[in-house]
Backbone bond lengths (Angstrom), bond angles and torsions (degrees), N, CA, C in turn:
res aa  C-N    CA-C-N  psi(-1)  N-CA   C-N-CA  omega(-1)  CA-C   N-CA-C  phi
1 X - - - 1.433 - - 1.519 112.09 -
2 X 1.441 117.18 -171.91 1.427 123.86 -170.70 2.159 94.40 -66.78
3 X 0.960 110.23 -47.62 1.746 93.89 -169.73 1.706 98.95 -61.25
4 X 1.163 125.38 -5.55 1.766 116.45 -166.62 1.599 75.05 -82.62
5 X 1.068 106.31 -79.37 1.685 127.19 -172.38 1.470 98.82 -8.41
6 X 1.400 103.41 -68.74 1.434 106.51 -167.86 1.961 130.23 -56.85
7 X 1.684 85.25 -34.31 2.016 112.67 -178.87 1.886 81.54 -59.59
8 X 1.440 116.16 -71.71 1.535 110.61 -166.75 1.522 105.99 -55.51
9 X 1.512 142.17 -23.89 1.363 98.70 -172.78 1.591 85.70 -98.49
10 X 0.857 148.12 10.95 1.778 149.82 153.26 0.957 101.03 -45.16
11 X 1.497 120.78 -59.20 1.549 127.52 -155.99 1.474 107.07 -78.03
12 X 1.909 113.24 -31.61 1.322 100.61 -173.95 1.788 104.05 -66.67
13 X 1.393 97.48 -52.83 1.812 96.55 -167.28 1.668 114.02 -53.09
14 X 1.460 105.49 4.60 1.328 100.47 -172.73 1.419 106.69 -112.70
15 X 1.539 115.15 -3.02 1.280 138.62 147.44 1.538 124.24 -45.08
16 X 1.658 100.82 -72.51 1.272 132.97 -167.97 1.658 106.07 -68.20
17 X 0.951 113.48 -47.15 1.580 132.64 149.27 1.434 132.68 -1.46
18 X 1.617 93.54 -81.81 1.395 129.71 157.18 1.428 111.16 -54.57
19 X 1.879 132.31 -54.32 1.276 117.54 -140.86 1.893 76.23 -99.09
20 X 1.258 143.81 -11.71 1.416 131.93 159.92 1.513 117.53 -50.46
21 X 1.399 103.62 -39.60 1.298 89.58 -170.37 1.292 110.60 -96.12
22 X 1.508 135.84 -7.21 1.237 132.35 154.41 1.435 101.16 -54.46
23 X 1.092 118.34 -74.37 1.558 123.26 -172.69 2.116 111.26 -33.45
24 X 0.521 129.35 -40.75 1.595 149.63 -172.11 1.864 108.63 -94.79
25 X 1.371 85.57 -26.97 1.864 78.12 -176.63 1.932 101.88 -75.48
26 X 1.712 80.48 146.08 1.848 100.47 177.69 1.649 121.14 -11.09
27 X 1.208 74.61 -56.37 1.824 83.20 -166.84 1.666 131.63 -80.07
28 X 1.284 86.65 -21.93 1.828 115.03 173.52 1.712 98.74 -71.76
29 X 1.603 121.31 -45.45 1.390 139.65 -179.57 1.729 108.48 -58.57
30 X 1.312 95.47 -46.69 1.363 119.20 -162.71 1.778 95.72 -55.18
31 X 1.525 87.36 -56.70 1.820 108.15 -149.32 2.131 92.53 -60.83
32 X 1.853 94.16 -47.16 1.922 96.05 -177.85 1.612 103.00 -37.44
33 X 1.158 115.02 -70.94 1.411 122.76 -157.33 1.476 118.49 -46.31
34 X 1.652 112.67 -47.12 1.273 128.11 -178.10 1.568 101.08 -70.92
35 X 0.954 133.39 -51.69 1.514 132.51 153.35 1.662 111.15 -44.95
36 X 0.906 120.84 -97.52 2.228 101.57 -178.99 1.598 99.91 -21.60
37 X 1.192 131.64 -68.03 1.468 133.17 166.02 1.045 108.34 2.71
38 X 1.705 123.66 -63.13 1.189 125.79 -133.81 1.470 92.03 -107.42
39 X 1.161 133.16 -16.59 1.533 150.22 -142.08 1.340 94.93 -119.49
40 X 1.492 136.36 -31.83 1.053 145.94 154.08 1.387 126.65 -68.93
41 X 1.248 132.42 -45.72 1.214 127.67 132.30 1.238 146.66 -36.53
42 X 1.280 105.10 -26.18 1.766 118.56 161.48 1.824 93.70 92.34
43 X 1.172 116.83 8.92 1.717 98.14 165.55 1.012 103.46 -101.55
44 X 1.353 146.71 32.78 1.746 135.03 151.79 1.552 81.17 -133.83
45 X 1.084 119.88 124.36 1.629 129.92 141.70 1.875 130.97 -166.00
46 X 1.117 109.20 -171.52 1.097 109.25 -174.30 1.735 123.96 -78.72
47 X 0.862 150.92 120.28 1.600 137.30 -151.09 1.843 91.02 -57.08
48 X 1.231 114.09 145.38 1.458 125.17 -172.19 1.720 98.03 -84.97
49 X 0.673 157.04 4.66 1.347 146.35 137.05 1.573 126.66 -60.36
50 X 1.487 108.01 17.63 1.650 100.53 -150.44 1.579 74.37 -140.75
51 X 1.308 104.29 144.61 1.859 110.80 -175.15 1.993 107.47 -152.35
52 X 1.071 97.56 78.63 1.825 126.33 160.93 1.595 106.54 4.27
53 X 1.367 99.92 -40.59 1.463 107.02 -162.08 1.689 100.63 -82.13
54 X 0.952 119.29 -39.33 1.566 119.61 -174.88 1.519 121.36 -130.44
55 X 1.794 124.60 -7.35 1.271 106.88 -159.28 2.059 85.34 -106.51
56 X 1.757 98.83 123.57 1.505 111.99 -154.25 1.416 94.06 -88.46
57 X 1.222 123.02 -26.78 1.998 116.44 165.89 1.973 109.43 -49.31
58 X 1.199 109.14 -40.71 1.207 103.01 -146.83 1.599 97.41 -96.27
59 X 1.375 110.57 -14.27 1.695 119.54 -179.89 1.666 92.38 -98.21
60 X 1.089 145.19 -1.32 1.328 143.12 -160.50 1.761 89.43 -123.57
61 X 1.232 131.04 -30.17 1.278 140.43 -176.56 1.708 100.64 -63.39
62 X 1.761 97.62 -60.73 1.278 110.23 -159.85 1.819 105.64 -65.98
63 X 1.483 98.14 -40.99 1.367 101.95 -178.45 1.803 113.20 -59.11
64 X 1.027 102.83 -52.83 2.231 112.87 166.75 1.585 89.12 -18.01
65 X 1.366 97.16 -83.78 1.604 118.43 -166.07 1.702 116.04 -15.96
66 X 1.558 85.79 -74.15 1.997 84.29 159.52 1.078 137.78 -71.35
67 X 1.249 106.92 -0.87 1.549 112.69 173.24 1.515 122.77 -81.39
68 X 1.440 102.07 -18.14 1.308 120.81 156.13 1.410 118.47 -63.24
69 X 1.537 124.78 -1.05 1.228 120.08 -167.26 1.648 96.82 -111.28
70 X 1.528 103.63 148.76 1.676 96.22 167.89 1.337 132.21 -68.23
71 X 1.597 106.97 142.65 2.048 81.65 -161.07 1.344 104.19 -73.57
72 X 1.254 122.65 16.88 2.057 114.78 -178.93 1.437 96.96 -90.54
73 X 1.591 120.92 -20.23 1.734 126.92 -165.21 1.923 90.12 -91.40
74 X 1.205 121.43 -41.60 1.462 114.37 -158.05 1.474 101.76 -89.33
75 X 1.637 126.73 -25.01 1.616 133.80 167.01 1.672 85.45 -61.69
76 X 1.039 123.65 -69.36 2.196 105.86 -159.44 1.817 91.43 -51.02
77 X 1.691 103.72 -65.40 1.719 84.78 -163.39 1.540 114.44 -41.71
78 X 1.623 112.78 -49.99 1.837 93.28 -166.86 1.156 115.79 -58.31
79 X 1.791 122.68 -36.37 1.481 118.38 168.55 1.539 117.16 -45.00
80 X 0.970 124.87 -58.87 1.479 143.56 169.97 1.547 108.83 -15.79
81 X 1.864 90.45 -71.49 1.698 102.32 178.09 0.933 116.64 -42.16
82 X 1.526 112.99 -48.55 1.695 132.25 -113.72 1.278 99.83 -143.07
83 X 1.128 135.34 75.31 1.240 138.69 -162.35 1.723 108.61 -69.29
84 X 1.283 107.38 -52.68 1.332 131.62 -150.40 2.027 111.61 -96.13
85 X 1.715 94.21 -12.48 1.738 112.93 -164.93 2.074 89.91 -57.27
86 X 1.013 83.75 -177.38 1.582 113.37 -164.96 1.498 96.26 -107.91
87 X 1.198 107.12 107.31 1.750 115.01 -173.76 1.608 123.99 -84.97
88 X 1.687 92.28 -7.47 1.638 107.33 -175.47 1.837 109.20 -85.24
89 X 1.407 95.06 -11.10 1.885 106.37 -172.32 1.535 78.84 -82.91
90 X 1.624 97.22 168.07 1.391 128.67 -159.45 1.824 85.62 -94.00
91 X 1.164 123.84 147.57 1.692 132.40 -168.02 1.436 91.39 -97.92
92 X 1.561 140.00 23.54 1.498 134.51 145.47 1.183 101.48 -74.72
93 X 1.537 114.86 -63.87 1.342 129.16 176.19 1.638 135.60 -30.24
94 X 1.702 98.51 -56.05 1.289 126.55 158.49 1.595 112.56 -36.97
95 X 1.695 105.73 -51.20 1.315 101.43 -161.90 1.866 106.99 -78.44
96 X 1.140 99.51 -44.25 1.138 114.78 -171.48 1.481 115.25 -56.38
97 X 1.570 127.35 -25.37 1.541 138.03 151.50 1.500 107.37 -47.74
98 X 1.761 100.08 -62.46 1.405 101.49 -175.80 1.761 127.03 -40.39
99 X 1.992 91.87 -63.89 1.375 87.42 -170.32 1.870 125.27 -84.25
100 X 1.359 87.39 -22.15 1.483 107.85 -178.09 1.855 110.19 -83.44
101 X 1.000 147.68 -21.49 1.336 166.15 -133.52 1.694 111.72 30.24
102 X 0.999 120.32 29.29 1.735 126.51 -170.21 1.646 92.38 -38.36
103 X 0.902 115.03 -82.06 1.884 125.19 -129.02 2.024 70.01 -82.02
104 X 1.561 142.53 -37.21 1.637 101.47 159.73 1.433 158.70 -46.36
105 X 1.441 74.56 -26.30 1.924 107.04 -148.99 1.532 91.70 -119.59
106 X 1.464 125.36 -2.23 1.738 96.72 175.27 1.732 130.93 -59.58
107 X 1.409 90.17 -29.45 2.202 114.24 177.61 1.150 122.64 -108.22
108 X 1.605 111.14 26.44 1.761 136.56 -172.29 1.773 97.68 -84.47
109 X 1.273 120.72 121.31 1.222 122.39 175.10 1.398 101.49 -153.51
110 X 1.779 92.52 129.55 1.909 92.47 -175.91 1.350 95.85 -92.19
111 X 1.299 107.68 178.85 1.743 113.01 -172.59 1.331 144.58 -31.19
112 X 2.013 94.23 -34.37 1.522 99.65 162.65 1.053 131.49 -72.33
113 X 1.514 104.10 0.03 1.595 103.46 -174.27 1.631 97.81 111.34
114 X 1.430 126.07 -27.69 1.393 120.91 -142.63 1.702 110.89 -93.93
115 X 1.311 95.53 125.60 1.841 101.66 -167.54 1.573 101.70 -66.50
116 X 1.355 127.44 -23.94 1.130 134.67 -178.93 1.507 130.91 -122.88
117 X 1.427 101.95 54.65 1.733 119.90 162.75 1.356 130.61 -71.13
118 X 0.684 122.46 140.01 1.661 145.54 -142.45 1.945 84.48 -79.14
119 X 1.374 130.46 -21.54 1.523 125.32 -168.32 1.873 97.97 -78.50
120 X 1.748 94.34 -52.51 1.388 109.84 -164.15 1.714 115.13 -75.25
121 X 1.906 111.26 -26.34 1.662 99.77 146.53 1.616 126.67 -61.55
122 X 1.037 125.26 -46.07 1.087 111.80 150.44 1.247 160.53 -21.43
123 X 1.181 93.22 -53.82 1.523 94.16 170.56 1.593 113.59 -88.16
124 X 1.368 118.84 -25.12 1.577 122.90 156.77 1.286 111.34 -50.06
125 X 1.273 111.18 -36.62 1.477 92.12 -178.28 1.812 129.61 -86.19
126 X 1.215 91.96 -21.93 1.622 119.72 176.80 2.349 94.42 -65.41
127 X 1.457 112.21 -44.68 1.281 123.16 -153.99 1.989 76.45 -79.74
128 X 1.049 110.68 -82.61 1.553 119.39 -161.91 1.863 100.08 -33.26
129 X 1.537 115.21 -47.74 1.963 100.61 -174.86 1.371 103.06 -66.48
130 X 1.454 114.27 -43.27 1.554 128.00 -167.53 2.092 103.87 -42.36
131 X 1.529 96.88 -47.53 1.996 109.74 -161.06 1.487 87.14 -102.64
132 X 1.385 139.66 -8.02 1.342 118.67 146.32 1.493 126.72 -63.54
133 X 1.576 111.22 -65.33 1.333 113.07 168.92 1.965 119.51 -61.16
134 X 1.197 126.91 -14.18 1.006 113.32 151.98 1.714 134.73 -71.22
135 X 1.272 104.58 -28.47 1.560 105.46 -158.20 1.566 90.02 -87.69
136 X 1.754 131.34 -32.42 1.421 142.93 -163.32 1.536 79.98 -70.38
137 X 1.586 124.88 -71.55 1.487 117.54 -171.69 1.420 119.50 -44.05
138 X 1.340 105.48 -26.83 1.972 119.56 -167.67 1.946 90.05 -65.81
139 X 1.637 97.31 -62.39 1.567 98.43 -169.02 1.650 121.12 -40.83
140 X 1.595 96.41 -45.91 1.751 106.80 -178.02 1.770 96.98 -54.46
141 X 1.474 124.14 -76.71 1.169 120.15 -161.31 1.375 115.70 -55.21
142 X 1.082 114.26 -3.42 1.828 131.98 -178.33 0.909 97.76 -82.81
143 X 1.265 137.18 -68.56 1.278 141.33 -157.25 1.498 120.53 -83.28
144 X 1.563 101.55 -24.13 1.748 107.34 170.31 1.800 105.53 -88.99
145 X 1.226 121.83 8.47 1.284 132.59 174.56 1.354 108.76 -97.89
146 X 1.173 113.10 -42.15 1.976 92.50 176.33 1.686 85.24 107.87
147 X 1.393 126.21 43.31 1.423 91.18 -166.25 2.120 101.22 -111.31
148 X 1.124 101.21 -2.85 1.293 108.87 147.60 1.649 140.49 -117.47
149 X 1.484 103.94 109.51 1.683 98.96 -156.30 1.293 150.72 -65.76
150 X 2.000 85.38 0.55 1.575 98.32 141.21 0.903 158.82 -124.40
151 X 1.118 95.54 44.54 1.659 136.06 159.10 1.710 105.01 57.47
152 X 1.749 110.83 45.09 1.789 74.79 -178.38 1.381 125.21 -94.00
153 X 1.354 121.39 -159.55 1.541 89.56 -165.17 1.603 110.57 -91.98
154 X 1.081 127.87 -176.44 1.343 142.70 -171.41 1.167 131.73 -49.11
155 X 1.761 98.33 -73.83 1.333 129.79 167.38 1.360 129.85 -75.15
156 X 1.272 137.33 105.99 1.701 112.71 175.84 1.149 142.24 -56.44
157 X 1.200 134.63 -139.99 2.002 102.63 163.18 1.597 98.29 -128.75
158 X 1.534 115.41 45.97 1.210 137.86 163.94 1.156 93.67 -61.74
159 X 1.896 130.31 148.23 1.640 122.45 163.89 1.351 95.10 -89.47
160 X 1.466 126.15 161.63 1.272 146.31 160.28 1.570 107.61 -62.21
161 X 1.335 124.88 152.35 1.338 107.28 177.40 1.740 103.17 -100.79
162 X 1.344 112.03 160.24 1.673 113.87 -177.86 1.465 105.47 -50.00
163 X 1.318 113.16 -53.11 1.771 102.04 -148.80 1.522 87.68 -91.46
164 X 1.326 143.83 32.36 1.383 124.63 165.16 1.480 123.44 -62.09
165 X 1.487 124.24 -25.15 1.639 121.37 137.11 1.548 159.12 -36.40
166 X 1.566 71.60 -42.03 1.505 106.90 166.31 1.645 117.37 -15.50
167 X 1.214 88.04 -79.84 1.507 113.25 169.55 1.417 134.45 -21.45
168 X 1.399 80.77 -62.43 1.801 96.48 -177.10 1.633 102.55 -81.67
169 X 1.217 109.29 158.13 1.467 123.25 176.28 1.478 112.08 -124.79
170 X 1.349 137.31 135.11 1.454 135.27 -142.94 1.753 77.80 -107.25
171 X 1.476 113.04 178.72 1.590 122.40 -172.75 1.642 86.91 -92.49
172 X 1.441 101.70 139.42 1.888 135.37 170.39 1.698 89.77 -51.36
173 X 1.212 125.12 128.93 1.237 138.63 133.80 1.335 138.10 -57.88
174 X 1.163 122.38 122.95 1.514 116.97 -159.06 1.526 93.87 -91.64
175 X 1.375 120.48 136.32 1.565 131.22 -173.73 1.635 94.16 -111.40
176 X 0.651 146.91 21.44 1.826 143.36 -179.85 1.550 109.45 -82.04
């Protein structure tokens, strides 16, 4: 009835609540920045042969990845992120704005006209490792926070796929 109605959207804002202020607390802030840092510097990124916007292994990789996540853990993170997103779209979708910039970047054209300039892969690709390794860090501190109160677990018992590493390239070691 209407009081159930009401206990569940209680419970959500008391959800959303919680996973804001994880999201916003010091150290969660701390960790984004030092990560873009690093993503900006070019020692965390995506191997440069690999382009967000079109190569469908490596956006199909990333997507697996969260799919491994429970969708009650990946609804707080996108809320979290995403304060303002559209909750009625399907949370593939959701993510795929998030990490990929789709629904920004579909009518993105640099001067030549060209939807696919070498400035604007770039920075997709710098944005997509940057809101991976943030939102994966978001989930851990989420989940060691208590920020859903019934606690289920994280992961589903989806397998991970092998090459979900693949992707990423760890920082060059200096041998000198």
């Amino acid at each position: 009835g209407p009081l159930r109605r009401e206990f569940a959207a209680a419970s959500r804002a008391e959800t959303r609540r919680r996973a804001a202020a994880v999201w916003r607390s010091g150290a969660l802030k701390e960790a984004r920045s030092r990560v873009e840092a690093e993503v900006d510097a070019k020692r965390l990124a995506l191997r440069a042969d690999l382009d967000v916007r079109c190569d469908v292994r490596l956006r199909a990789a990333v997507l697996d990845l969260f799919g491994a996540v429970e969708r009650k853990w990946l609804r707080v993170a996108l809320d979290a992120a995403l304060p303002l997103r559209d909750g009625s779209a399907p949370l593939k979708t959701q993510l795929s704005d998030h990490l990929f910039g789709d629904a920004e970047t579909a009518f993105v054209r640099d001067r030549r006209g060209d939807a696919w300039g070498d400035r604007l892969r770039e920075r997709l690709r710098k944005r997509c490792c940057a809101h991976v390794v943030g939102l994966l860090h978001f989930l851990d501190a989420a989940r060691r926070a208590d920020v859903l109160p019934t606690r289920p677990r994280l992961f589903s018992g989806r397998a991970l796929p092998l090459e979900a590493g693949a992707a990423a390239r760890p920082a060059k070691a200096t041998t000198e």
